[in-house]
C-alpha positions in Angstrom: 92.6 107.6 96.4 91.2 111.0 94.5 94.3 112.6 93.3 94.4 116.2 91.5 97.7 117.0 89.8 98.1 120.7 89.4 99.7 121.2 86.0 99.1 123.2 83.2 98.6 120.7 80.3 97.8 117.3 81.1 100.3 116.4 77.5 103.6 117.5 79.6 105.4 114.1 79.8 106.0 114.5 83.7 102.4 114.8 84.3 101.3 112.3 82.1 103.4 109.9 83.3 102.2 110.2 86.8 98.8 110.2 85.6 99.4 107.3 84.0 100.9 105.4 87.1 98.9 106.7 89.5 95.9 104.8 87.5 98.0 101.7 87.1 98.3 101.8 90.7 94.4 102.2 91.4 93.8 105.5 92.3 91.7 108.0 90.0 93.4 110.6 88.6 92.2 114.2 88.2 94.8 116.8 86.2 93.5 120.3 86.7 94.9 123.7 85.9 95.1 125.8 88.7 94.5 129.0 86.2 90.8 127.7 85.9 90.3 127.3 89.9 88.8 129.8 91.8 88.1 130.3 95.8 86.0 131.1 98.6 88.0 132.0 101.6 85.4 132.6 103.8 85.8 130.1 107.1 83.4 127.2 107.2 82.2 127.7 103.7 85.7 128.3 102.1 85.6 125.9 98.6 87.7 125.6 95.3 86.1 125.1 92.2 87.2 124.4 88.9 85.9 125.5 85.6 83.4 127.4 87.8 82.1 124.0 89.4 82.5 122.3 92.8 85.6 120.4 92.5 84.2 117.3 94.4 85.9 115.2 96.9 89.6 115.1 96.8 92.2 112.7 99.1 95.5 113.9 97.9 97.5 116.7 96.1 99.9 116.3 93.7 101.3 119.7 92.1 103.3 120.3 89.5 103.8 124.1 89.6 105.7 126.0 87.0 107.6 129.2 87.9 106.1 131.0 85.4 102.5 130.5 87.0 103.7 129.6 90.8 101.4 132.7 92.3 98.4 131.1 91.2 99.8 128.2 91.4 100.4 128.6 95.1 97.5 129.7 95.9 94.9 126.8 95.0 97.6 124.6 96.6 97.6 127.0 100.1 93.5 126.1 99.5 93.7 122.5 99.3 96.1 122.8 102.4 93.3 125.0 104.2 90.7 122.4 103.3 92.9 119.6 104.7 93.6 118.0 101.7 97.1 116.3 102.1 99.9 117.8 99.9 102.7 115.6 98.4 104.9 118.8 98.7 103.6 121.8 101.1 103.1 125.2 99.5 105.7 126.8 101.8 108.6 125.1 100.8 107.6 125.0 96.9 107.8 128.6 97.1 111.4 128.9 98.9 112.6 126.7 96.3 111.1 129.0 93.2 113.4 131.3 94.6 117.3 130.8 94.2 118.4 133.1 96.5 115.8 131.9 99.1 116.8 128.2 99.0 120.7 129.0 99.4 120.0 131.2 102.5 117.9 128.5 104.2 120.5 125.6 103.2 123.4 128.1 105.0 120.9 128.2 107.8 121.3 124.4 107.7 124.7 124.1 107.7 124.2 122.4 104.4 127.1 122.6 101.9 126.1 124.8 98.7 128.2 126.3 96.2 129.2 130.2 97.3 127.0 132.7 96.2 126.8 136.2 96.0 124.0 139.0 95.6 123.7 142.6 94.7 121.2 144.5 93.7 122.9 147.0 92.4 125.1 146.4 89.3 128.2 148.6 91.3 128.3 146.7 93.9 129.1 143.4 91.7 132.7 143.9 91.6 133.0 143.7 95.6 131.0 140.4 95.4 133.4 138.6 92.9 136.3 139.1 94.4 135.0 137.8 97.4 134.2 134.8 95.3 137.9 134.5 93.9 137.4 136.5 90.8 136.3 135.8 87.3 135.0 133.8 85.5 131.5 133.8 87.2 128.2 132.0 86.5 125.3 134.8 86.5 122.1 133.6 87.2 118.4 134.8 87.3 116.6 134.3 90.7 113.7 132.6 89.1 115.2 130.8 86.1 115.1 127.3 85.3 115.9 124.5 82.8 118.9 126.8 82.1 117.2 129.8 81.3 118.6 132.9 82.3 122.5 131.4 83.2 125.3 133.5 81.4 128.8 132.9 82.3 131.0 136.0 82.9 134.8 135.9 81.9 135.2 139.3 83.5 134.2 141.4 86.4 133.4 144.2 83.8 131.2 141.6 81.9 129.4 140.3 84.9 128.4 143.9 86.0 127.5 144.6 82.1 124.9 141.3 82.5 123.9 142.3 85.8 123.0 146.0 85.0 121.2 145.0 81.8 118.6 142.8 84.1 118.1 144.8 86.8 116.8 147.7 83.8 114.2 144.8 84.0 114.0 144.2 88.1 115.3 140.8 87.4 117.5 139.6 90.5 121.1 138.1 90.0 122.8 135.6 91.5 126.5 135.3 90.8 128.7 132.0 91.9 132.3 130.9 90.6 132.4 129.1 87.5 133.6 125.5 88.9 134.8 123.2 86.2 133.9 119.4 87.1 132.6 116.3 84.7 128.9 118.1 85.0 127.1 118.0 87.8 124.4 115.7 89.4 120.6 115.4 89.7 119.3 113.7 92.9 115.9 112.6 93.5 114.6 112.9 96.8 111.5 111.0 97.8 109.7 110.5 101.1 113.2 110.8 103.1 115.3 108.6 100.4 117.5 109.2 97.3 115.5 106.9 94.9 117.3 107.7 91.5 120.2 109.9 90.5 121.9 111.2 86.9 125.2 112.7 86.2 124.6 115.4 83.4 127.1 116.3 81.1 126.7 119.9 79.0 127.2 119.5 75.3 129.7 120.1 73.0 130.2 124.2 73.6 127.8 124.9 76.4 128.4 125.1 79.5 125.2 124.8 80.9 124.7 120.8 82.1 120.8 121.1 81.4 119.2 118.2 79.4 117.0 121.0 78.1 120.1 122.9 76.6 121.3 119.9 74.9 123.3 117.8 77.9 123.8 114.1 78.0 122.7 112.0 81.2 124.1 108.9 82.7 123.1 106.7 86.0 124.8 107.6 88.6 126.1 105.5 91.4 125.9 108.0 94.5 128.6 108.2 97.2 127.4 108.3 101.1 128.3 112.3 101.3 126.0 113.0 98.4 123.0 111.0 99.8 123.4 113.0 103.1 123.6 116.3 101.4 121.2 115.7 99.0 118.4 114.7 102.2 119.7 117.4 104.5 118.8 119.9 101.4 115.5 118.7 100.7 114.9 118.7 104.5 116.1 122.5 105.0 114.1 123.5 102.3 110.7 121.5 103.4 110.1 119.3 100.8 108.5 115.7 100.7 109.9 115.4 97.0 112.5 117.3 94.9 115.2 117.3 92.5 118.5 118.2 94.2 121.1 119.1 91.9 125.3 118.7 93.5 128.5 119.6 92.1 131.6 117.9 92.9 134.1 120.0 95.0 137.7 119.4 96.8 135.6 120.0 99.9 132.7 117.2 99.6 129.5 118.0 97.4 127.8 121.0 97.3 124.4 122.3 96.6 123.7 123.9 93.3 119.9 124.2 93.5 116.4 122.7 94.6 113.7 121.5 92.5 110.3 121.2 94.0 108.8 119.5 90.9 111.6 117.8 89.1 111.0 116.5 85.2 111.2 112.8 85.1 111.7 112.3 81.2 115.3 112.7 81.6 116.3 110.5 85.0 113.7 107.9 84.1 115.4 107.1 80.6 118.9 107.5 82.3 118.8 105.4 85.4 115.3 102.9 84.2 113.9 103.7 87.4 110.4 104.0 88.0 110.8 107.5 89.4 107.0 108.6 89.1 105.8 105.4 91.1 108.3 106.8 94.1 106.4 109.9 93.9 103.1 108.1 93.8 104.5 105.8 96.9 105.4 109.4 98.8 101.7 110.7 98.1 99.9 107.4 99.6 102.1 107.4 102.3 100.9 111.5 103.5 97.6 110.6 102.6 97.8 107.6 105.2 99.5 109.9 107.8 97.0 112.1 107.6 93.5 110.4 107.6 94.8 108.3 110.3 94.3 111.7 112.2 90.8 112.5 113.5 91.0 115.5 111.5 91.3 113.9 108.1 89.8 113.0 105.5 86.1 114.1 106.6 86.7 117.9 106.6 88.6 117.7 102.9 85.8 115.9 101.5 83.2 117.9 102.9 85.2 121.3 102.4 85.9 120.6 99.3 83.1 119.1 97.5 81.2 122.5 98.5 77.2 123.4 98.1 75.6 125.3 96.1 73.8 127.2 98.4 76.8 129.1 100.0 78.8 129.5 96.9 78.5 133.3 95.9 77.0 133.2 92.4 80.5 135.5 91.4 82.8 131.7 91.8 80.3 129.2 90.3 
């Protein structure tokens, strides 16, 4: 196969790595930046070119889409979908799970267990939504954070509305959930309908954040039945092929913390020794068989994509 990764850098170890094993598996590998593309929405002719040249003839789509970038991000991958090009994950449920508040309303409309959570937008209301959690202390968390970024734990009422009201000064929205002590909490990895590697983070000495970015520890972890299921019926609410589901243990079962559309692999690789980029690779063959089995495949993405000169407006080349 032609396969694009979407990513910013091709030196980001997550990227690389796939690079890497999607050539040791025989494909050819492409890793462009979606901030170069640009696009001709225009029926028939619509294209995507990169560095203002036709991209060429692509089978499959692998993106790695940061939040801080996930508009323009999200919009070459919406092209590629246009074109027919298959997507390891779609563009619609990437974009639920870039936002926090999104994901937990479409797992409640699963009926898939996540940890309570409540939203305000105004810093006054705050109060009301804490005590419906049980009351201090509270985790505070930015919408569209990751790796840790943007989580402050609140001992008070008081000092959750004091966070809250300094970010919305900045029209940043809040989450706010109960602070749950456990032994961490645990990363999933879900892959073409199966848990192929997991990790039990711990936070380091005086954080409470579990992120291996904020300093945590990671061991294999053996997962439990319960945990499989919630872990798939997650991924599966949210519409994802691939992602990173992240549990915490409760009295009542598992639950939900959050939902990684493009997961690192640096961490669960080195924790569990799995080969957690070739299950990704494995995912992406397998939609790019599905779909040029279809009579609609693979001839309209090559010829879509690969583009002519003559009806490309001299404004995209």
């Amino acid at each position: 196969m032609k396969i694009v990764i979407l990513s910013r850098s091709r030196f980001l170890y997550s990227t690389a790595r796939l690079a890497l094993v999607g050539r040791v598996r025989g494909h050819h590998v492409r890793i462009i930046d979606p901030l170069r593309c640009a696009m001709l929405v225009d029926g028939e002719r619509s294209a995507l070119l990169y560095r203002g040249e036709p991209l060429g003839p692509v089978d499959a789509v692998l993106p790695r889409l940061g939040r801080s970038w996930s508009f323009a991000g999200l919009a070459v991958l919406r092209q590629f979908e246009s074109l027919g090009v298959p997507c390891l994950n779609p563009s619609g449920g990437i974009a639920i799970a870039r936002d926090k508040l999104s994901t937990l309303q479409c797992l409640a409309r699963a009926r898939v267990p996540a940890v309570a959570t409540a939203f305000a937008r105004d810093a006054r209301d705050v109060r009301g939504g804490i005590e419906a959690l049980g009351g201090p202390p509270v985790v505070v968390k930015l919408s569209d954070g990751s790796q840790g970024l943007g989580v402050m734990l609140a001992e008070s009422a008081a000092g959750a509305e004091s966070i809250v009201g300094a970010f919305h000064v900045f029209n940043q929205h809040i989450l706010v959930q109960p602070y749950l002590r456990c032994d961490g909490d645990l990363r999933l990895i879900v892959a073409g309908g199966q848990v192929v590697a997991a990790m039990r983070r711990r936070a380091a000495q005086g954080e409470f954040r579990n992120n291996l970015h904020r300093g945590g520890v990671a061991v294999v972890h053996r997962t439990a039945p319960e945990e499989r299921r919630v872990a798939l019926e997650a991924a599966r609410a949210i519409g994802l092929r691939v992602a990173g589901i992240d549990l915490i243990e409760s009295p009542h079962g598992p639950l939900v913390l959050e939902v990684n559309a493009s997961p690192g692999l640096r961490g669960i690789e080195a924790a569990t020794g799995r080969n957690v980029a070739a299950s990704l690779l494995r995912c992406l063959e397998a939609r790019y068989s599905a779909a040029s089995s279809s009579s609609s495949g693979s001839s309209r993405l090559r010829a879509s994509s690969s583009g002519q000169p003559s009806t490309i407006p001299d404004a995209l080349r």
